[in-house]
Structure formats: C-alpha cells, structure tokens
C-alpha positions in Angstrom: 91.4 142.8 333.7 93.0 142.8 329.8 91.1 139.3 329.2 93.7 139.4 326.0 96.7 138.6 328.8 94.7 135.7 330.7 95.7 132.5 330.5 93.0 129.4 330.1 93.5 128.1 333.6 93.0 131.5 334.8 89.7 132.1 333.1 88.4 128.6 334.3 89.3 129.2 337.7 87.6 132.8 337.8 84.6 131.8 336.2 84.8 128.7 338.9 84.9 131.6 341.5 82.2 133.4 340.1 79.8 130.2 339.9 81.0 129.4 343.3 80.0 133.0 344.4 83.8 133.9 345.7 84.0 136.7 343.4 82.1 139.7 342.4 80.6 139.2 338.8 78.8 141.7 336.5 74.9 142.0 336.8 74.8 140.9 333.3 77.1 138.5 333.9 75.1 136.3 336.2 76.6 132.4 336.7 74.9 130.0 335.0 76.0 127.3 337.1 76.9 125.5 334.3 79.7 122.5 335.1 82.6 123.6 334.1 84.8 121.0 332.0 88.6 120.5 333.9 91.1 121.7 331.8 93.8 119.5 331.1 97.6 120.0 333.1 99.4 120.8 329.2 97.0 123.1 328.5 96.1 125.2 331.8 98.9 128.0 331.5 98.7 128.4 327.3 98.9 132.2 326.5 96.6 133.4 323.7 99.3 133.4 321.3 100.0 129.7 322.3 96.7 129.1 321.7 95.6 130.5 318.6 99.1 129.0 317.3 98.2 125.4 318.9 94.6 125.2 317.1 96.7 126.6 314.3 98.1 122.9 314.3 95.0 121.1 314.9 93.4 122.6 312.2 95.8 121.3 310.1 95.9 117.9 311.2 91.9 117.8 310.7 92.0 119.0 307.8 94.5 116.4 306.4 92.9 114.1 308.4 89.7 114.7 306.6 90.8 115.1 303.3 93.2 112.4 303.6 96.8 113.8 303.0 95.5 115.3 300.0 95.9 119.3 301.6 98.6 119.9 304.1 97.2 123.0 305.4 94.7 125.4 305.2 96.7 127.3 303.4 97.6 125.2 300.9 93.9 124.5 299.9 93.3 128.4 300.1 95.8 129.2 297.7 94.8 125.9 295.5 91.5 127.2 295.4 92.0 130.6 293.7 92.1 131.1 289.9 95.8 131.3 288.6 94.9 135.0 287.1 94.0 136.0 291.1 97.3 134.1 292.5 99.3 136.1 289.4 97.7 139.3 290.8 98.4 138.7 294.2 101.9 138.1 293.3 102.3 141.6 291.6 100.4 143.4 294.8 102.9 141.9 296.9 106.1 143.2 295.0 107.1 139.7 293.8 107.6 140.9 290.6 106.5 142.0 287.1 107.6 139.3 284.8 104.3 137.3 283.6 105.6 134.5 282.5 107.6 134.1 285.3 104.8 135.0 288.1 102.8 132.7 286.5 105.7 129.9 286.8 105.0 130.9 290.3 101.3 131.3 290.5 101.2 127.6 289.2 102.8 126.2 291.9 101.9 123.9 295.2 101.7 126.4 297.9 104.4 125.1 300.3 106.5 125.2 296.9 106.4 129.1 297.2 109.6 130.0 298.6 108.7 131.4 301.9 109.6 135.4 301.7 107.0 135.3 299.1 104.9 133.4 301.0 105.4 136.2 303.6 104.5 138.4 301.1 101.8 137.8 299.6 100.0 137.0 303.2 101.0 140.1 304.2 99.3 141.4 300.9 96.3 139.6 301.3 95.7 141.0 305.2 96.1 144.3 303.5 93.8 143.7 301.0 90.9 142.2 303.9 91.2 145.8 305.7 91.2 147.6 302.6 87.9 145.8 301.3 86.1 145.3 304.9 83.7 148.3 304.0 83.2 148.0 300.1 79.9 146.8 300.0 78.5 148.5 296.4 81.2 147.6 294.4 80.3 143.9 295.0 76.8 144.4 294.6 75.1 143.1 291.4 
C-alpha cells in the first residue's frame, strides 16, 4: 500500500479496521485502541495534494488572522523577513537579472508585488538552494 495515494477517509477507516481487529496489522504496529475522531463528509476523500494545498490556505488565514491583516501569507512575511542584500541575491540566482539598481527596485518590494514568473523563480531558486545546502554543516560552523 503507497500510503502517498491514500486518501484520509481511507486511512481512518483502515486504522478503524485495525483497532476493530478486521485487518491484519504489523507487530509493531499494534492498535492502540485509541478513539478515533470522525472525519468530516468535505474532507473524507481529499488526496494528499488536496490536502497539503488546503492547510496551504489555513495557514494563511491563521496567520493573517493572528497578525491581523498585517501578512497575507507566509510567504509574504518570508520574503519581508530577509535582508534586501539576500532578496537582491536571490534575484540574480534565479536569472531575474543583472541590473542592481533595478533588482533592487525589485528586492524592495511587497512580495505579492513581485510579478509572478519571478515569483516562480526565485522559489524555484530557493528549493534549489535547500537541497544544495542540506549537508553543509562546517561552512556554517563558527
């Protein structure tokens, strides 16, 4: 079973099975018997892509909730965060362009004000950039 391919309704009602003893289960993997919370109707047949994509959204209503309208999106406060030199840098890895001046026009701006093939860019950059740096360890040593 690809558990990457299983909807949430699907999961609850195995691991219902499983507690129920209806279906075989791993040594390892011995039920709880922990209750097992009803999943709502809009929610049961979600793929993992709708999912991620769904707490996508609720993240971003908390976090405007919380902050009170000040950050749309976790993005936005991401990209607020960093120093303008880092967001000029950025721009140049992702092949925005070369002009300083100009990048830093760009740099200085809200981050929904980023048109969005550069937007696309420059995450696309920065997931290249996590993979890259996952093992440097001594370089960011003191």
């Amino acid at each position: 079973m690809n558990l990457s391919e299983v909807t949430l309704g699907q999961f609850t009602d195995l691991m219902l099975r499983v507690q129920r003893g209806e279906a075989a289960h791993a040594p390892s993997l011995a039920p709880a018997l922990m209750p097992a919370e009803p999943v709502a109707e809009h929610l049961r047949d979600l793929s993992p892509a709708d999912c991620r994509a769904r707490l996508r959204v609720l993240q971003n209503e908390a976090l405007s909730r919380s902050t009170r309208g000040r950050w749309d999106d976790v993005e936005a406060r991401e990209w607020a965060a960093m120093d303008l030199g880092v967001r000029v840098c950025l721009l140049i890895l992702a092949g925005v362009g070369d002009d300083f001046d100009g990048l830093s026009a760009l740099a200085d701006r809200h981050w929904r004000e980023v048109p969005p093939p550069e937007r696309n860019a420059i995450k696309g950059q920065v997931r290249a950039m996590r993979a890259a740096m996952a093992k440097v360890t001594s370089l960011a040593g003191r």
